[in-house]
N, C-alpha and C positions, 0 to 999 in steps of 0.2 A: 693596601686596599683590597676589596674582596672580590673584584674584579679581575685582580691579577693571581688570585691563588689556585693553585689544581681544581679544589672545589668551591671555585669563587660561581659558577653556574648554578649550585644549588642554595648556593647559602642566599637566606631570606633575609627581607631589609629589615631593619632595625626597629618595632614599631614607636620606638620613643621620636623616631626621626618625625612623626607626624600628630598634628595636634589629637590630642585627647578624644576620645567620642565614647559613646556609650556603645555596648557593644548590639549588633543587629545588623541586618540587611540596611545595605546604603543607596538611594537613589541614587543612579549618575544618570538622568535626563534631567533635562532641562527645561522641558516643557511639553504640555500633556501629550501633543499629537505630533509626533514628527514624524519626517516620510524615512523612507527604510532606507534611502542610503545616506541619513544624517543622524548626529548623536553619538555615544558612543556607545559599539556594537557588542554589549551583551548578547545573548541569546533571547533574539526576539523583544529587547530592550527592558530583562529582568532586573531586578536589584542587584545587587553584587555584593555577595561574605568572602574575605579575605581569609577568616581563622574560623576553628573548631568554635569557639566562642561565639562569633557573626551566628552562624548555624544554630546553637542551644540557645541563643538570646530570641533567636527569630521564630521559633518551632518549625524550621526547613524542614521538608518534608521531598521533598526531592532539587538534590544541587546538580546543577551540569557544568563540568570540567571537563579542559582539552588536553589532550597529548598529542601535541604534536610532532610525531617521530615518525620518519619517513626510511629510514635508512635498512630497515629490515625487508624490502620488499624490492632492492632493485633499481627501482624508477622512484626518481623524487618527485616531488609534487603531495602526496597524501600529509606532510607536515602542515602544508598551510589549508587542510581540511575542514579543521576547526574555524578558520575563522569565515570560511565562504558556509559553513553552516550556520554561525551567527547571523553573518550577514541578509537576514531578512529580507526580501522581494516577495512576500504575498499579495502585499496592501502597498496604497502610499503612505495613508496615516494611521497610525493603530495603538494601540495599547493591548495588552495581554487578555485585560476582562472584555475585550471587544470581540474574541477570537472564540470559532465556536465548531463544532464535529459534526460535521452536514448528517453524517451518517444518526451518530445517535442525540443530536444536540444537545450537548452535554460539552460546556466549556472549561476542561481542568484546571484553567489556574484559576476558577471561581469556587475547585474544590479541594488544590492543593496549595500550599505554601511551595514555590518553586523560586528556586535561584541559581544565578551563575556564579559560579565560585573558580573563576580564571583558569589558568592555564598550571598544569606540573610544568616542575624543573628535566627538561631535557639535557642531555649533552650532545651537540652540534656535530661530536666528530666520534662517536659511539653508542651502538644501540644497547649493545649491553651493559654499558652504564647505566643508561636512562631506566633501566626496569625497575630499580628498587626504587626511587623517589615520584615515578609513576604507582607503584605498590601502594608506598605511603600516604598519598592522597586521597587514592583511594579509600582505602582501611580508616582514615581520618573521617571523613565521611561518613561512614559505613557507621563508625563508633558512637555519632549521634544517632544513630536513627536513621535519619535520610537514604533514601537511595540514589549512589552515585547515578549519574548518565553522562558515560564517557565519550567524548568525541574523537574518534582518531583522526590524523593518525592510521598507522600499517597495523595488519592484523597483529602484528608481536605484541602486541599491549594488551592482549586476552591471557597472555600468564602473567604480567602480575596485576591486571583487571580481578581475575578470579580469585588468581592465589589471597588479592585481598581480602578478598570475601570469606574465603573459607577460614583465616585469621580471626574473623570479625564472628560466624558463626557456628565453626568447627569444621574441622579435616573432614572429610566424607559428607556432609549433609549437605553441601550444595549440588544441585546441577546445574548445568550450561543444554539450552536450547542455541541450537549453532546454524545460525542458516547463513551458507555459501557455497560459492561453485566449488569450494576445493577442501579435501582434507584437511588440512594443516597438522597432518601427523607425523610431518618427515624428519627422521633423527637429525639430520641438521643441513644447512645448507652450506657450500664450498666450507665447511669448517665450523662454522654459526651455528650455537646452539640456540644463540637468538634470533629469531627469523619467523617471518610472516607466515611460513610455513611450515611451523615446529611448534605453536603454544600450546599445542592438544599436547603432545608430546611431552611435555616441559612438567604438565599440569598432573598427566598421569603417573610419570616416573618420580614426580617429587610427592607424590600422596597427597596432593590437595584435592583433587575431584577422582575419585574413580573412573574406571572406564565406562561401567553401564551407567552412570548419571551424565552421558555425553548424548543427547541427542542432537542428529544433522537432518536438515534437508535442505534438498536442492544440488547434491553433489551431481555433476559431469566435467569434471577436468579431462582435456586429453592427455595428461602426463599420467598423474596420480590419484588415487591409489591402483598402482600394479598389485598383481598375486601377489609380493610378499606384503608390500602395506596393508591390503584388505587382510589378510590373516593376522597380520598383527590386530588390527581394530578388532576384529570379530573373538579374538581369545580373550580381549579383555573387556567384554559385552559390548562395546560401543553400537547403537542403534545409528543405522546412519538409513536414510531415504534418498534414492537418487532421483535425478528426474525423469531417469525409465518407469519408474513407477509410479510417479505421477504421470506423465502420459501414459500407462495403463487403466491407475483407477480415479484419479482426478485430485486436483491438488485438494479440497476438500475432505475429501474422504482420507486423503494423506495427513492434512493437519489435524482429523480428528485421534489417529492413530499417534501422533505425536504430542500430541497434548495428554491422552492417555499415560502413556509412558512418561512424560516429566511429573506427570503427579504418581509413577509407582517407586518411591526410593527417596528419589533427594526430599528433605524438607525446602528447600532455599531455590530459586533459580536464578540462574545469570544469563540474559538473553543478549545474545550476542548476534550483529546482522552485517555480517561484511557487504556491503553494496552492488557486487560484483553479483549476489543471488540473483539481483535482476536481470533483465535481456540487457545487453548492451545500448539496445534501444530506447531504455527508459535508463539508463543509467552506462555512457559515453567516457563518464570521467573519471575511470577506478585503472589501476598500473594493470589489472590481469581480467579482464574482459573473457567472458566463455560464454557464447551464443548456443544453443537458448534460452534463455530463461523465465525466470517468474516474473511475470507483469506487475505493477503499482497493484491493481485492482487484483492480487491476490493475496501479494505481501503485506501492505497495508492493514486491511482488514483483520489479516490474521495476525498482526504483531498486536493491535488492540485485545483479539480475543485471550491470548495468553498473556496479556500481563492484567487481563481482567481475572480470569477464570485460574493461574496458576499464581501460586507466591512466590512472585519476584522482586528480589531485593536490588537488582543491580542489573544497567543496560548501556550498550556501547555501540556506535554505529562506527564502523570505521571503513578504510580505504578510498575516500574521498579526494581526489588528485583534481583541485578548481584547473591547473594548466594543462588537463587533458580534456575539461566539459563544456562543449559551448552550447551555449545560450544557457550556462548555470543549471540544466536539466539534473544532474547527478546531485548537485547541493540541493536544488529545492525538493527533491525527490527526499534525500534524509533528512531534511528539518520536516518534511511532511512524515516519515516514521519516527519522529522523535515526540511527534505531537499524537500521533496515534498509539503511541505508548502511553503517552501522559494520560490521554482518554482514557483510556484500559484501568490505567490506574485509579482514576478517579472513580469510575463505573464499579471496580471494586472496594473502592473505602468507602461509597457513600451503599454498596449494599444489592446494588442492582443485578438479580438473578440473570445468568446467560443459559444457557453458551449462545455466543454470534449473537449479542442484545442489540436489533435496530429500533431506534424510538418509531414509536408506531404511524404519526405523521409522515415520518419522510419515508418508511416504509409502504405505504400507502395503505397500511391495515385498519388504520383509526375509521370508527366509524360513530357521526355525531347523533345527535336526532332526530335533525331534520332528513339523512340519509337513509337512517332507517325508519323510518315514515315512506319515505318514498318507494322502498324496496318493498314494503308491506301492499302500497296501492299496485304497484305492477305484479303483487302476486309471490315477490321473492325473498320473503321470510322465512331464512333458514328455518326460526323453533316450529313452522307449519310442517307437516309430512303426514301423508299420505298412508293408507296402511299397507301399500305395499312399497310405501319406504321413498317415495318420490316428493317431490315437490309439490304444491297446489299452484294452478294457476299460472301465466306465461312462466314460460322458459323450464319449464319441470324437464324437460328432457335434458335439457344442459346442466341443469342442476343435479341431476341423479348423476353426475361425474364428478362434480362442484360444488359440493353445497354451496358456498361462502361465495357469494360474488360483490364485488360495491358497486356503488353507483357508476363508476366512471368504467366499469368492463358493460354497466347496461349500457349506456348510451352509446359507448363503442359497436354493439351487439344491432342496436337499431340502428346506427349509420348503418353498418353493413349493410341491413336490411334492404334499406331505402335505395342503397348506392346499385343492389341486386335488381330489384325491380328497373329502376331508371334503365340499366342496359338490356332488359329481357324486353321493355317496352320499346326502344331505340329500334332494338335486331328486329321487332314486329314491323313497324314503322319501314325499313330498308325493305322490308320482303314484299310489304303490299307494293310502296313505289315502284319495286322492280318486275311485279308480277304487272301492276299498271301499265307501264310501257311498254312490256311483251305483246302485251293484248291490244295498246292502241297502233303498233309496230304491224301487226298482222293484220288488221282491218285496213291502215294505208295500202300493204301489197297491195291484200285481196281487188281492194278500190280501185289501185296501177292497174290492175291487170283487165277489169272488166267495163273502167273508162279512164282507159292511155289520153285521152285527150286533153283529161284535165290535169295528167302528171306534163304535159307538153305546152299548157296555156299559164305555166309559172315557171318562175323563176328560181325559185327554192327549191335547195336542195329536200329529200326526201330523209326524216327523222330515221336513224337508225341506232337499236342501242347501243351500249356503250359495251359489248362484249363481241361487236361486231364490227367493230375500227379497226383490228387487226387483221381480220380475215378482208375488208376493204382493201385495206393500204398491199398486203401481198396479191391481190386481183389486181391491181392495180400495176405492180409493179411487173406483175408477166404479161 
């Protein structure tokens, strides 16, 4: 039986064992709309291609497959990574064409052929085994066309993630965009040449990626890289960005700097996003956790813009440990980069010029007819100006800073307005009152004083203001 042989783990089942079909993407739901934790848990409840075949019959266009290997990193958990990123919790009922990118509404699986194409053969009780038939699935992939998206799974699966690629379309010409807290440059760990922390390593010593087609950001490990690591990196170009320098000039101006550099060299890139890039706080459930990091709202966006704006063939989120994440924050966080990948992707096949493309509605740039109509009556039509270059008409002086304003900055501009007045009328209103009683305050004295009779033929006390209760009450008490 192939159960009991050495390499009874990798060996594939027999397809004659299963009736006949033609070859393509397979439904396995059952029905249109089921909730996310019923059915069975493709990614986001995709079709499913079993062979190279499924894939060229289908025109897949991007396949997602798991590696789940955990053993390169230490702490287990990252194996069963893959499946808590399948495991879907966005919606309760959904289907794929229902799913859509708030940002640039733009729904990829309405512009990609995407499917899940299972899990690689691991071995259970070694990591260095698992790398070559992790390799080949890859490279299987790759050899349609398709772009892998690999699920890990520990960082070890970025050498033979890459190496496949570079198999698929030549030694040197890809890169790797590498965002995480840590090098992963270390000759080896207690022995291990395979390890979570050695695939850069792996990839440069064996000639499949050069050094300078390696770009990092996000590095701050408290271990590594020491003076000698960094000097290894820096001899063999490697571009790495830490998060000192994004808190110098802003993660922005950091990603544009590294989008730069992946389009100077490699033709290919392999973007690779260990999970851990994030704060802790938005991502609890990774084995090596390094506080602080990049937020959702900077990672996100910018894994969309390069695999919009760079040629990427190939992408892997890994370090995903579901038994270190609670309330699922770490899994929803990478199915929500796996989809902002897919975005990127889409926004580049179907053409849409970037960089950083937000659709214009949810941007709040779109402006209809009836808006500008209305901007026109208040006076605040950009194409109008002035000869010495201002605005015509309300708001010119806000405008010679701004030309471009919509409707919803005016209206915001005239609440102020109104909300301005209402309290300058208020504090008028307080001052007369208080100016009032001062004045009727002094005529009671005067009156005590020049007929005491009639402060003596009542009962009531005598009005005094209210800044004069304090100086009462100490009279009173000596």
């Amino acid at each position: 039986m192939a159960s009991l042989t050495p390499d009874g783990w990798r060996a594939r089942v027999d397809p004659s064992a299963f009736p006949r079909r033609e070859p393509g993407p397979i439904n396995v739901q059952r029905y249109q709309f089921v909730p996310a934790y019923s059915g069975i848990a493709t990614f986001l409840g995709l079709p499913l291609c079993l062979t190279p075949e499924d894939l060229r019959a289908g025109g897949v266009e991007v396949a997602i497959v798991g590696a789940p290997v955990d053993m390169g990193t230490g702490h287990r958990g990252a194996a069963f990574g893959p499946r808590a990123i399948r495991a879907s919790e966005w919606v309760v009922a959904h289907t794929p064409s229902m799913l859509m990118d708030s940002d640039t509404r733009i729904n990829p699986f309405n512009e990609l052929i995407v499917v899940d194409y299972g899990d690689a053969a691991v071995d259970a009780m070694s990591v260095e085994d698992s790398m070559e038939p992790i390799r080949g699935i890859v490279r299987e992939i790759a050899e349609t066309g398709a772009v892998p998206v690999v699920l890990g799974g520990d960082h070890s699966i970025l050498w033979p993630d890459a190496a496949a690629l570079a198999d698929v379309y030549g030694a040197g010409k890809v890169g790797v965009v590498h965002f995480d807290a840590h090098a992963d440059c270390a000759e080896s760990v207690n022995g291990h040449l395979a390890s979570h922390a050695t695939p850069i390593r792996r990839l440069i010593e064996d000639e499949h990626i050069p050094g300078r087609n390696f770009i990092q950001v996000g590095l701050r490990s408290l271990m590594l890289p020491d003076d000698e690591l960094l000097a290894w990196m820096r001899a063999r170009g490697m571009r790495s960005h830490f998060m000192a320098e994004i808190d110098r000039i802003g993660f922005p101006a950091v990603l544009d700097k590294a989008i730069a550099e992946a389009l100077d060299g490699p033709e290919y890139l392999y973007l690779s996003i260990d999970i851990d890039v994030l704060d802790p706080a938005f991502a609890p459930g990774t084995a090596t956790p390094e506080p602080p990091g990049l937020t959702t709202r900077e990672l996100l966006p910018a894994l969309r813009r390069i695999c919009h704006e760079t040629p990427v063939v190939g992408i892997e989120v890994v370090e995903v440990a579901p038994n270190l994440d609670p309330g699922n924050t770490t899994a929803m966080n990478a199915r929500k980069a796996i989809f902002e990948c897919l975005t990127g992707l889409a926004l580049r096949k179907k053409g849409i010029p970037g960089p950083a493309y937000l659709d214009p509605i949810a941007a709040g740039t779109a402006e209809d007819a009836e808006s500008l109509q209305e901007r026109r009556r208040n006076g605040l039509d950009p194409s109008r100006r002035s000869a010495c270059g201002g605005c015509h008409g309300v708001g010119a002086v806000r405008q010679s800073w701004k030309p471009v304003r919509n409707r919803d900055n005016t209206a915001r501009d005239s609440t102020r307005a109104a909300s301005f007045s209402t309290l300058i009328l208020t504090a008028l209103v307080v001052i007369v009152s208080v100016f009032s009683n001062a004045h009727d305050h002094a005529k009671a004295v005067s009156l005590s004083r020049e007929r005491p009779d009639l402060l003596a033929s009542t009962n009531r006390p005598m009005a005094e203001p209210c800044w004069s209760w304090g100086h009462r009450s100490s009279s009173r008490a000596r």
